[in-house]
N, C-alpha and C positions, 0 to 999 in steps of 0.2 A: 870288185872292191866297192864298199860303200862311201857314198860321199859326208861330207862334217855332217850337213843337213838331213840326211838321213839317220846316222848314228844320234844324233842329238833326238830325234822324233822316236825313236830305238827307246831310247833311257828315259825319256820323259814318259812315256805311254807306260812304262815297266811297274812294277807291283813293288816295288822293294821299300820296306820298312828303313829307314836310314836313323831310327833312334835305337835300334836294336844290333849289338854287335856280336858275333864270337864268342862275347868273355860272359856271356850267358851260358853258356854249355863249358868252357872251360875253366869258369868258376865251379860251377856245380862238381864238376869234376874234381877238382882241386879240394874242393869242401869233403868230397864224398872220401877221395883215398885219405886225406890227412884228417877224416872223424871229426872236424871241425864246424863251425858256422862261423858266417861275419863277424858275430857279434865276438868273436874270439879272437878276433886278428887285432892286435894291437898298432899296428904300421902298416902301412901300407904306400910300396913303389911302385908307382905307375907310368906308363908312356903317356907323354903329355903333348904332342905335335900340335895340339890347338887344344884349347880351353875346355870346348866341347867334348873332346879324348875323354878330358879327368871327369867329366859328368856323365856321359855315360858308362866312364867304366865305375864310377860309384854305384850309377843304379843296377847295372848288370852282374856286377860282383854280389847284391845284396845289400848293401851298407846304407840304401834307400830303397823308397818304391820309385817307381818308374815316375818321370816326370820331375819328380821334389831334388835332383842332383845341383839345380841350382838354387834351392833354396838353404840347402844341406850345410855349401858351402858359404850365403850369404850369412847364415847363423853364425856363423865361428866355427864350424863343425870339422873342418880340417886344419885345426891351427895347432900344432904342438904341445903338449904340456895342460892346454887348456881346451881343444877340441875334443868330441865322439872319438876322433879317429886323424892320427896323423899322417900327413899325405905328401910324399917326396919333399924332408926336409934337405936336400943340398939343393933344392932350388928347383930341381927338376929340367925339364930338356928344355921349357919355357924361358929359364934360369941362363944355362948356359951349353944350350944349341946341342946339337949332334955334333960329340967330340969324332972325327972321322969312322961315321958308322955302327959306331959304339950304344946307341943309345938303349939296347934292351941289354947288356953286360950293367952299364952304371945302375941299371933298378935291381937289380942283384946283389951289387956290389953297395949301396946304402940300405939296402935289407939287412945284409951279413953286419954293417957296422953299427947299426941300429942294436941288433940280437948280442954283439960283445961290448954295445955299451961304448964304443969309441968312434960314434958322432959327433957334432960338433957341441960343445957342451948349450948351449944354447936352444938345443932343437931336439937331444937326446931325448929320448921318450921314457920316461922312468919303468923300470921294471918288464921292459920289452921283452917278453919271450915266444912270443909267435908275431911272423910278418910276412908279408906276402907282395911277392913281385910281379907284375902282370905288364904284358906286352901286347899291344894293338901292331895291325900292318897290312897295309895292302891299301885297297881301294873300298869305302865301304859298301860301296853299290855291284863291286865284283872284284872278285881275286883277294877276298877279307877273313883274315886271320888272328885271332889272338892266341898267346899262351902264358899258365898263369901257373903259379909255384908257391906254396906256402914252406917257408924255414921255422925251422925251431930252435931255440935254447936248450941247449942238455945240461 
């Protein structure tokens, strides 16, 4: 059994990228079956556990280049109605917490409400018909997971 001091000299010595997550391959993926690109996704719900979350998953998804996620967002670039691209309008998990467990259901479930137009009229994205939900998880240094889902309007 390793002691704290050794596991910490473990992770520190270790190669791991920690701006790069997952939702680079599970974007790409999502882009490739649903014939899409970013620049087609009108909404976008994301897992927001820390600030950092919604900026790399903006550059990983594509909707920036690597680096500029928080420049993206100091623009206005996620602001409803009037940003590039709108970004968990009920507030997000920032907003109001991990309702027991639940938190990659609710980025689903403000996707879906987005797409039939019955968000909140305030934050409603005009003419929503593709959005896309994405979920981070784990640890990002090991055990790191995302998956990510574009819907559509028929």
């Amino acid at each position: 059994m390793r002691g704290f001091g050794e596991s910490v000299k473990y992770q520190l010595g270790s190669h791991i990228d920690l701006t790069t997550t997952a939702g680079l391959k599970s974007g790409r993926m999502a882009y490739e079956e649903a014939g899409v690109g970013p620049q087609d996704i009108r909404y976008l719900s994301t897992y927001d556990s820390f600030t950092i979350t919604v900026l790399l998953a903006l550059e990983d998804l594509g909707f920036c280049a690597k680096g500029e996620g928080g420049r993206f967002a100091e623009d206005g670039g996620l602001i409803s109605a009037t940003g590039r691209l709108a970004v968990n309008t009920d507030g997000g998990g920032l907003c109001n917490n991990h309702p027991a467990h639940r938190g990659g259901m609710t980025k689903v479930i403000e996707a879906t409400r987005q797409l039939r137009g019955e968000a909140h009229p305030a934050v409603q994205v005009r003419n929503c018909d593709l959005a896309m939900a994405h979920g981070t998880g784990g640890m990002l240094d090991r055990r790191h997971g995302c998956a990510t889902i574009i819907l559509e309007r028929e």
